[in-house]
C-alpha positions in Angstrom: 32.7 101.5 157.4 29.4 101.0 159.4 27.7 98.0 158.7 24.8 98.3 156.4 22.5 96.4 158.0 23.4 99.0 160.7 23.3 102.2 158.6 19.6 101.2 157.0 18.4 100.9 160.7 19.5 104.3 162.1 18.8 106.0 158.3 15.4 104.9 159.0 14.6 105.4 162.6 16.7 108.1 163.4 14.5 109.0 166.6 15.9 105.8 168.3 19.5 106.7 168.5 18.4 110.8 169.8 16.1 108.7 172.9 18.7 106.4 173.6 21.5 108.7 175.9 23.8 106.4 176.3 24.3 106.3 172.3 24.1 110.4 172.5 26.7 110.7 175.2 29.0 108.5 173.2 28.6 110.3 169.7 29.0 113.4 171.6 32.5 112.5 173.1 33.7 111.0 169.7 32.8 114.2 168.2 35.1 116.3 170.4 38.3 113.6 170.0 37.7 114.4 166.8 38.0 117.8 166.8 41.2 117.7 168.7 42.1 119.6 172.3 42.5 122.6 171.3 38.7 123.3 170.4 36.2 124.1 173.0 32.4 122.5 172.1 30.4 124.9 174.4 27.5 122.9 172.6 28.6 119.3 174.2 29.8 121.2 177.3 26.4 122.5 178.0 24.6 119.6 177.1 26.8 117.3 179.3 25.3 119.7 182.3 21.9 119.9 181.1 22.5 116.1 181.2 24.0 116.4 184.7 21.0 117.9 185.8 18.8 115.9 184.8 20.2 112.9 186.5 19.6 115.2 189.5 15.9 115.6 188.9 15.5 112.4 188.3 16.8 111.0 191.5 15.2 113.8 193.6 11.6 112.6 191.4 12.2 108.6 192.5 12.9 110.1 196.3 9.9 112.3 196.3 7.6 109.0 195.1 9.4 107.5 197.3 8.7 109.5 200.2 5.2 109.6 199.3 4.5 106.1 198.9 5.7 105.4 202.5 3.8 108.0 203.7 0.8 106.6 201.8 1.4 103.0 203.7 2.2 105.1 207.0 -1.5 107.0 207.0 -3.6 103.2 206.4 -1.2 102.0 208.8 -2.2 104.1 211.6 -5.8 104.3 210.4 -6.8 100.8 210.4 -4.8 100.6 213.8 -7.4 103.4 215.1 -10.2 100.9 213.5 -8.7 98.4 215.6 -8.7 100.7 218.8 -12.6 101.7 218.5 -13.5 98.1 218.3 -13.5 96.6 221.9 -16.8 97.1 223.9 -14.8 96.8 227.5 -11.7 98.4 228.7 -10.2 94.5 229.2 -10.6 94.1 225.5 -9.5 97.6 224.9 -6.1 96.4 226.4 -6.2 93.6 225.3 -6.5 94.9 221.6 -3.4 97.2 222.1 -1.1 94.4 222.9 -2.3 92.7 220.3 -3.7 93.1 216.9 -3.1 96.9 217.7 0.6 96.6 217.7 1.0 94.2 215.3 -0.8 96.7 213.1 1.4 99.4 214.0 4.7 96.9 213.7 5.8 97.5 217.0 7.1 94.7 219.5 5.1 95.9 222.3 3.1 98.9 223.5 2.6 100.0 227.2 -0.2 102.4 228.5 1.2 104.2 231.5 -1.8 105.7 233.4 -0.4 107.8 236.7 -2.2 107.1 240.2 -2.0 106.9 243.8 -3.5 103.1 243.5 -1.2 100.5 244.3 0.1 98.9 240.9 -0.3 95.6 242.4 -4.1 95.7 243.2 -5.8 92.7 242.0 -8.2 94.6 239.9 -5.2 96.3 237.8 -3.1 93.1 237.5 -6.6 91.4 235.9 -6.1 93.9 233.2 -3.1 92.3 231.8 0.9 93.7 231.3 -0.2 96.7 228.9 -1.3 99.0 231.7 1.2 100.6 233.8 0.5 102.3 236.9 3.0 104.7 238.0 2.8 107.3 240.5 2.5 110.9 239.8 4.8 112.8 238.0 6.5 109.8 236.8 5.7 110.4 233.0 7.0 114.3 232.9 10.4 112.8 234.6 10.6 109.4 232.1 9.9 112.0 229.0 11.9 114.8 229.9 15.0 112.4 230.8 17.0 114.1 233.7 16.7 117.2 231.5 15.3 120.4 231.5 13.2 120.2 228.2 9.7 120.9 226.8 7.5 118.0 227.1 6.3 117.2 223.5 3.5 115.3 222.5 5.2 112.8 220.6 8.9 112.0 221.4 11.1 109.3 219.1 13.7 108.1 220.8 16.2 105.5 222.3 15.5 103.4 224.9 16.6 104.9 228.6 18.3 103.0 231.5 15.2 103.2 233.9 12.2 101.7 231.1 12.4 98.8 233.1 9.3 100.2 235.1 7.7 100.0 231.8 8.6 97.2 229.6 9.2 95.1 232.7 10.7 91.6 231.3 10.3 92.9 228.1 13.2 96.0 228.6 16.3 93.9 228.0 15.0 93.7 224.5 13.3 96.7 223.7 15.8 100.0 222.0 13.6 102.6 220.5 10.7 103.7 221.2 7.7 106.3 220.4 6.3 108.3 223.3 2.8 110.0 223.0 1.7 112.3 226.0 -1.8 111.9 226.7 -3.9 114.9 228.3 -7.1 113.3 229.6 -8.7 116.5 230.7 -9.1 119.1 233.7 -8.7 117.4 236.9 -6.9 114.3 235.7 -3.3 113.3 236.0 -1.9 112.9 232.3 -1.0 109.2 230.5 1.4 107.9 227.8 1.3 105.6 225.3 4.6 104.0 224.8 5.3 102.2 221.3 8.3 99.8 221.8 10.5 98.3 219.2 13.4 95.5 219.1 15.1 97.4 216.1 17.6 101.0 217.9 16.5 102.7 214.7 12.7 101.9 214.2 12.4 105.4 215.6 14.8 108.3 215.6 13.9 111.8 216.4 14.5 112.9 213.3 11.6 111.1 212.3 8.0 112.9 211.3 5.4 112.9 213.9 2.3 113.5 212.2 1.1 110.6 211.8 1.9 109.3 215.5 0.1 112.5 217.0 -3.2 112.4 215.2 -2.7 108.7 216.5 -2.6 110.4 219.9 -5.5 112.5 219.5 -7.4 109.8 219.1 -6.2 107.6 221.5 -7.0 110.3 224.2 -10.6 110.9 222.8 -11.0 106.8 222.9 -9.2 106.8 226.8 -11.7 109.4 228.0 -14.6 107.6 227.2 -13.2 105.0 229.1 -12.2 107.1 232.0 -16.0 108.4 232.4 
């Protein structure tokens, strides 16, 4: 027999033992035992799916809030990083930033701008502006982004590090493995750039990744660079 202290708690709050689906689930299963193997319960059946399903909505409602909460973080990530950007009243302290507060921002390990140009890399008057600038000459950036491949040029490409980043990350390319590559159009009449966002971790950016975010980072970035540039 049930205990009565029991029985006078479910007789008088019935409710709790229908919310509770643990308790359900159990009752159900008893109740087919007891009717023995040779009866089919479509009843229990059905609701056993039903509950099934549920299960499923519920873990595709925690991924979707999920999801949506990293995306949330993602977007003031990238907009206080673009705050950041605008700040600097001198192109020094605009590289300066990037390296900086910029990419610690962005939680990346480093971040390169590679500018093409027939000026010599080593002219005093680049080297003043610090290890973010890269100077490369022309055509560099289609051939680092494409890869030895015959591909469309995107504006934002996730990927792996490649064997030859050491023109980019200099020192710094034994340690970098993934990294986010924004193509930068400047304008008529001048030779393209590309913002490289490096990271120690191989999987901090995959190309199955979104790139939503990192473009309208891009966008900006090249509205901010040709300021600069005039």
């Amino acid at each position: 027999m049930i205990d009565q202290d029991l029985r006078d708690v479910i007789l008088a709050e019935p409710e709790k033992i229908l919310e509770d689906r643990d308790v359900m689930a159990a009752l159900i299963a008893a109740n087919e035992r007891a009717m023995g193997s040779n009866i089919v319960d479509l009843r229990g059946i059905a609701m056993e799916r039903l509950g099934q399903r549920l299960d499923r909505l519920e873990d595709t409602h925690r991924s979707v809030i999920a999801a949506a909460y990293e995306n949330l973080a993602g977007t003031n990530q990238v907009h206080r990083a673009i705050l950041q950007m605008l700040d600097p009243l001198s192109f020094e302290d605009f590289l300066k930033g990037l390296g900086g507060e910029v990419a610690q921002t962005l939680r990346v390990d480093c971040i390169r701008l590679v500018l093409e140009s027939v000026q010599n890399a080593d002219d005093p008057a680049l080297r003043r502006l610090g290890d973010v600038l890269c100077v490369a000459e022309p055509g560099f950036i289609a051939d680092y982004l494409a890869g030895g491949r015959n591909v469309p040029l995107r504006t934002v490409t996730l990927r792996q590090t490649m064997p030859d980043s050491t023109v980019i990350y200099g020192e710094k390319a034994g340690w970098i493995r993934s990294e986010a590559l924004l193509r930068l159009d400047f304008g008529k009449g001048r030779l393209p750039g590309l913002l490289v966002l490096g990271s120690e971790d191989p999987h901090h950016f995959k190309p199955a990744q979104g790139t939503d975010l990192l473009a309208f980072f891009a966008g900006v970035f090249e509205r901010t660079m040709r300021r600069w540039l005039s």
